[in-house]
Backbone as numpy.savetxt, mean C-alpha at the origin, in Angstrom:
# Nx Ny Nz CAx CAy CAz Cx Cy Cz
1.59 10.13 2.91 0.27 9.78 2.46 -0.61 11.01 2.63
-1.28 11.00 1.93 -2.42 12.46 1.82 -3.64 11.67 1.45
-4.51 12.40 2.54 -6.33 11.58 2.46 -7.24 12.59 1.78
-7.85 12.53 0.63 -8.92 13.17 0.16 -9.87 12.75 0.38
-10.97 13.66 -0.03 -12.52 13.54 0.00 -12.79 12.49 -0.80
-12.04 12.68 -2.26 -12.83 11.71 -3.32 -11.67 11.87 -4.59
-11.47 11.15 -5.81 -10.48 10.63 -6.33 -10.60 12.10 -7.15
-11.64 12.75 -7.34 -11.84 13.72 -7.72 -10.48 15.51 -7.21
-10.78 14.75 -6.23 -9.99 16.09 -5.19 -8.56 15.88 -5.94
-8.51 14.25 -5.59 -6.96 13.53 -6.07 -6.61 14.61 -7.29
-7.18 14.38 -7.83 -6.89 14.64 -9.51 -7.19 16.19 -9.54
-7.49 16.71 -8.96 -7.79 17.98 -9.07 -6.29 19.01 -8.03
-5.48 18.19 -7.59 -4.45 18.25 -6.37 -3.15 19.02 -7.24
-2.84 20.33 -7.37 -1.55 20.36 -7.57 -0.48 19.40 -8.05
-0.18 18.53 -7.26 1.06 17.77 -7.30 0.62 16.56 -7.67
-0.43 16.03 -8.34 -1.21 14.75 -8.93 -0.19 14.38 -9.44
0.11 13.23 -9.72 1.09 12.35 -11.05 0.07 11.56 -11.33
0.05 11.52 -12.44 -0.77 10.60 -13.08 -0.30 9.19 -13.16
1.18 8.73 -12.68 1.85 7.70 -12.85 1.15 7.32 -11.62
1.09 7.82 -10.80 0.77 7.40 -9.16 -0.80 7.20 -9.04
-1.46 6.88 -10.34 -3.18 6.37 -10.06 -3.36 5.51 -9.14
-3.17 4.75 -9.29 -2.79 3.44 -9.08 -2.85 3.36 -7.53
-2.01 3.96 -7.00 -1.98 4.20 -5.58 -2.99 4.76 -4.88
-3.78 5.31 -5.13 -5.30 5.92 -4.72 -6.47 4.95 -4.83
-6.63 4.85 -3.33 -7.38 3.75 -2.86 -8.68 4.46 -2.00
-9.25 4.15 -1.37 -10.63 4.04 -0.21 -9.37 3.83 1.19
-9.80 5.11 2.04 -9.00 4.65 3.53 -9.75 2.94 3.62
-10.31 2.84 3.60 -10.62 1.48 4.13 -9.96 0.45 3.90
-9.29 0.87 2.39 -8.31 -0.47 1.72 -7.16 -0.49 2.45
-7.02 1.00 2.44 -5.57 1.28 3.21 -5.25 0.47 4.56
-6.15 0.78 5.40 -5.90 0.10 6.96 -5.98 -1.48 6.54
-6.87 -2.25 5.31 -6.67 -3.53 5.28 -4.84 -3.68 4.85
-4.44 -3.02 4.18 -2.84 -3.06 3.73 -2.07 -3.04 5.10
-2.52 -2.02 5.56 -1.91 -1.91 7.21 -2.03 -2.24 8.13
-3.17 -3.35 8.21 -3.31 -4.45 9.26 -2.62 -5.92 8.66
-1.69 -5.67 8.06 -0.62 -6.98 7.66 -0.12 -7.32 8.53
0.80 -8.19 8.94 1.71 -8.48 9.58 2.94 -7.53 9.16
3.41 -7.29 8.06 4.79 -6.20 7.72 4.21 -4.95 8.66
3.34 -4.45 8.85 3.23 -3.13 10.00 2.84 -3.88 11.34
1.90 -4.73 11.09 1.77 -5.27 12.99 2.97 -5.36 13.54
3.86 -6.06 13.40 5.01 -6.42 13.50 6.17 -5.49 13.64
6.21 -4.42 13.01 7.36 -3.12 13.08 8.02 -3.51 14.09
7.47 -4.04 15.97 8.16 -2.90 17.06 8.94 -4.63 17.66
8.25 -5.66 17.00 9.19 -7.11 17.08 10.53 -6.65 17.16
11.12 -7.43 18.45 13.05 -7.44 18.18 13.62 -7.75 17.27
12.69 -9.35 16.18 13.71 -10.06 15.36 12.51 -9.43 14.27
11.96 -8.31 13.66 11.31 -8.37 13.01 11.94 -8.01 11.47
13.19 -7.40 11.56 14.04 -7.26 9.92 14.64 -8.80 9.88
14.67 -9.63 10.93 14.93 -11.43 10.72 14.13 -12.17 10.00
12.58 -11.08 10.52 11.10 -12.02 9.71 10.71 -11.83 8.31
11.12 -10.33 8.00 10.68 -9.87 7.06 10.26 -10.53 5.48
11.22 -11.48 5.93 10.36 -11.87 4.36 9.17 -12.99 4.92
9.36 -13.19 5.69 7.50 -13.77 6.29 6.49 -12.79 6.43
6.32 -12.19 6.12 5.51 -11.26 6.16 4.80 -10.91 4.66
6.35 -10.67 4.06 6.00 -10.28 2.11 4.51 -11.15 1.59
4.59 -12.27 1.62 3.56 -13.23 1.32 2.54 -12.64 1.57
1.88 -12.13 2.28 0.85 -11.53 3.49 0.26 -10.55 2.79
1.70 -9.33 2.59 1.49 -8.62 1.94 1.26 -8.07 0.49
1.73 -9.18 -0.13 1.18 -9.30 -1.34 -0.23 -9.97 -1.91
-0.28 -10.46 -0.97 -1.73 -11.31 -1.16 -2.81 -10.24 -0.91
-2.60 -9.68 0.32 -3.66 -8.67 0.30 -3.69 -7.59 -0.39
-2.39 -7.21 -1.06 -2.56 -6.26 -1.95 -3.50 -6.97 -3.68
-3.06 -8.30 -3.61 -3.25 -8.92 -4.72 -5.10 -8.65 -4.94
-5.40 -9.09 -3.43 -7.41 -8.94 -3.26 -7.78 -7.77 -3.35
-6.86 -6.84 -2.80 -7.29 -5.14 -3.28 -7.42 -4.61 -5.11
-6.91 -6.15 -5.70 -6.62 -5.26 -7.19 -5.86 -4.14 -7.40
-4.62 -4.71 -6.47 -3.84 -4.09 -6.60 -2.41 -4.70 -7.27
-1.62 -5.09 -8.29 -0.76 -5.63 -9.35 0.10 -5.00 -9.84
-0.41 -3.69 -10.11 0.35 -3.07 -11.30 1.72 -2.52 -10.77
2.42 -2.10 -11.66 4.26 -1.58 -11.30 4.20 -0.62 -9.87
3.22 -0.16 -9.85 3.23 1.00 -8.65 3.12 0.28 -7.90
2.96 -0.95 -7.24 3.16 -1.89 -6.13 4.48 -3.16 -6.12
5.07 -3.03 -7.49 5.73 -4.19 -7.34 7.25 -3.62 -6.39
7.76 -4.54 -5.81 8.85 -4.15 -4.98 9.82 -4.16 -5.42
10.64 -3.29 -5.30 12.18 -3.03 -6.04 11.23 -1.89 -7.47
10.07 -1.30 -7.07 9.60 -0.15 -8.48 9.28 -0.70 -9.27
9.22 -1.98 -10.07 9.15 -2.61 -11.38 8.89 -3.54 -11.47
């Protein structure tokens, strides 16, 4: 992950893909993605047991971020 100033910088970045818009968010969205349960959870014993309890979680909050498109769906597509 790489943090810019502004979407501006993004796009102005060497190594930009333009496929990867999509993925450029506000840190703020970010830590809401990362206060899921799929990262709270990492250091759980049975937590690759839980994992798909978690997916739900994580899609939902990606869903309120307006976030949908192929660059989030799992399995790439």
């Amino acid at each position: 992950m790489n943090l810019f100033r502004s979407e501006e910088h993004v796009r102005n970045w060497p190594q930009y893909d333009p496929e990867s818009a999509e993925g450029t968010m506000p840190l703020a969205d970010y830590v809401t993605l990362f206060s899921t349960g799929l990262f709270r959870e990492r250091l759980a014993p049975d937590y690759l047991l839980r994992l798909s309890q978690f997916l739900p979680e994580w899609m939902a909050t990606l869903a309120g971020l307006g976030k949908t498109g192929a660059f989030w769906r799992l399995g790439g597509g």
